[in-house]
C-alpha positions as CSV (number, residue, x, y, z in Angstrom):
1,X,-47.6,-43.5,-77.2
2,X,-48.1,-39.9,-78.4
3,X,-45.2,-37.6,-76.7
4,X,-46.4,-34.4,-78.3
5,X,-49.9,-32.6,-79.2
6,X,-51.4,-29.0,-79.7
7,X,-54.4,-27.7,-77.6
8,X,-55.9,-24.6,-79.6
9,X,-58.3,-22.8,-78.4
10,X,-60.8,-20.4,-80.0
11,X,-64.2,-17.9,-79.7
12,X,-66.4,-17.6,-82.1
13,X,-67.8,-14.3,-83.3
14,X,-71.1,-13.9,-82.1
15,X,-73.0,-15.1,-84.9
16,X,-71.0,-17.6,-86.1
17,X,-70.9,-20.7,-83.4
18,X,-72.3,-23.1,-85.7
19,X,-69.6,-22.2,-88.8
20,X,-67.0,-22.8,-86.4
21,X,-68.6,-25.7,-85.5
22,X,-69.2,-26.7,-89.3
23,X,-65.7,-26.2,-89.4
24,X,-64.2,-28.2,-87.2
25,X,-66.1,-31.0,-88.5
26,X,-65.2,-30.6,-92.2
27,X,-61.9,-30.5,-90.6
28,X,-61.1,-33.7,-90.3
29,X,-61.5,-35.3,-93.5
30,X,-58.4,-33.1,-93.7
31,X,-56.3,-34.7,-90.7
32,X,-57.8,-38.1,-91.5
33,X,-55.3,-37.4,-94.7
34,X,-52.2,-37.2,-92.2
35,X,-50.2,-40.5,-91.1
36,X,-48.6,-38.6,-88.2
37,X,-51.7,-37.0,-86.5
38,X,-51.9,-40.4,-84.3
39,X,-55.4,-38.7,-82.3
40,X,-57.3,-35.5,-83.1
41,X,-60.2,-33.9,-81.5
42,X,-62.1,-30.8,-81.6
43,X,-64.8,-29.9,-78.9
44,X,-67.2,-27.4,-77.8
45,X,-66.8,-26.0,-74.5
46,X,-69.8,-24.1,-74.7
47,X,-72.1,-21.7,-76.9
48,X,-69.0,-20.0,-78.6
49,X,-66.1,-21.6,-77.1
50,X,-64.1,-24.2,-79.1
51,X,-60.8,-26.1,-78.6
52,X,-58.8,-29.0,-80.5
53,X,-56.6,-31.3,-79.0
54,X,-54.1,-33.1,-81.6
55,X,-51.1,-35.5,-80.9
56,X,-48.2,-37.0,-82.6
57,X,-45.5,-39.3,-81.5
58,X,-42.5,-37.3,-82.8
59,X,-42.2,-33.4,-83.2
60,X,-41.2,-33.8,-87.3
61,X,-45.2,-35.2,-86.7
62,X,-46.4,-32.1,-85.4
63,X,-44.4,-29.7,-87.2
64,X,-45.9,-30.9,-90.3
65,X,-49.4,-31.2,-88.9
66,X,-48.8,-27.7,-88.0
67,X,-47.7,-26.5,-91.1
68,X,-51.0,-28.4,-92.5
69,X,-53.8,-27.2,-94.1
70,X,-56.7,-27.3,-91.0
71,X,-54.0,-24.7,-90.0
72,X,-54.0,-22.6,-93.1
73,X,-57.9,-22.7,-93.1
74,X,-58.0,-21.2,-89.4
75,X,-55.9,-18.4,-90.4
76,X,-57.4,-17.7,-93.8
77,X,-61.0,-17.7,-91.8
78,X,-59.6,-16.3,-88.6
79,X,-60.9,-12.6,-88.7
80,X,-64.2,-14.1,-90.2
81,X,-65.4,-16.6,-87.8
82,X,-63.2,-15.6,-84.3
83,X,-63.7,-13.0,-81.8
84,X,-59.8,-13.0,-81.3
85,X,-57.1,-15.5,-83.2
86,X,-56.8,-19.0,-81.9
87,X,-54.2,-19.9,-79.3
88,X,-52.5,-22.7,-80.4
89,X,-50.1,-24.1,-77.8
90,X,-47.5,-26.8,-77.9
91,X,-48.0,-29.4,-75.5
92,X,-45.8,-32.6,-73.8
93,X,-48.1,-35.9,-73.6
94,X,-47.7,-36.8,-70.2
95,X,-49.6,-39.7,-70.7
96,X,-52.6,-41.5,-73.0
97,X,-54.8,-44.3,-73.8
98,X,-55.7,-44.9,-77.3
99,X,-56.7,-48.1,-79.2
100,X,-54.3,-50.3,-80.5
């Protein structure tokens, strides 16, 4: 069972909803590249908010999702595509269902 994760959230500039949404997509070919990144998700909340929700069984799993590149690319892009810069919190998994 995952023990840790991420929740980031972000706004889009007004104007740019669907790169941040292009984005998030062509972000997972990246994490699909990642053995420790055991569930990843990014979402829409609504016309220009946006959150992902990652997690990893051990924090040396995390850490180096965080020091990844989907992580890079939202700070290069940051002052491009959000209104302000994502929040990215560290999170406990309390508790989960995946597939096997």
């Amino acid at each position: 069972m995952p023990k840790y994760g991420f929740l980031v959230e972000c706004e889009a500039r007004p104007g740019k909803e669907e790169e941040v949404s292009r984005f998030l997509t062509e972000a997972k070919a990246l994490v699909d590249q990642e053995p420790g990144t055991l569930a990843w998700f990014s979402f829409r909340l609504g016309p220009s908010s946006f959150r992902i929700f990652d997690a990893f069984e051990t924090l040396d799993d995390r850490e180096a999702h965080f020091q990844g590149k989907v992580r890079d690319g939202l700070i290069a892009r940051a002052d491009e595509l959000f209104s302000t810069p994502p929040v990215i919190t560290p999170v406990e998994v309390l508790a989960a269902k995946l597939p096997h």
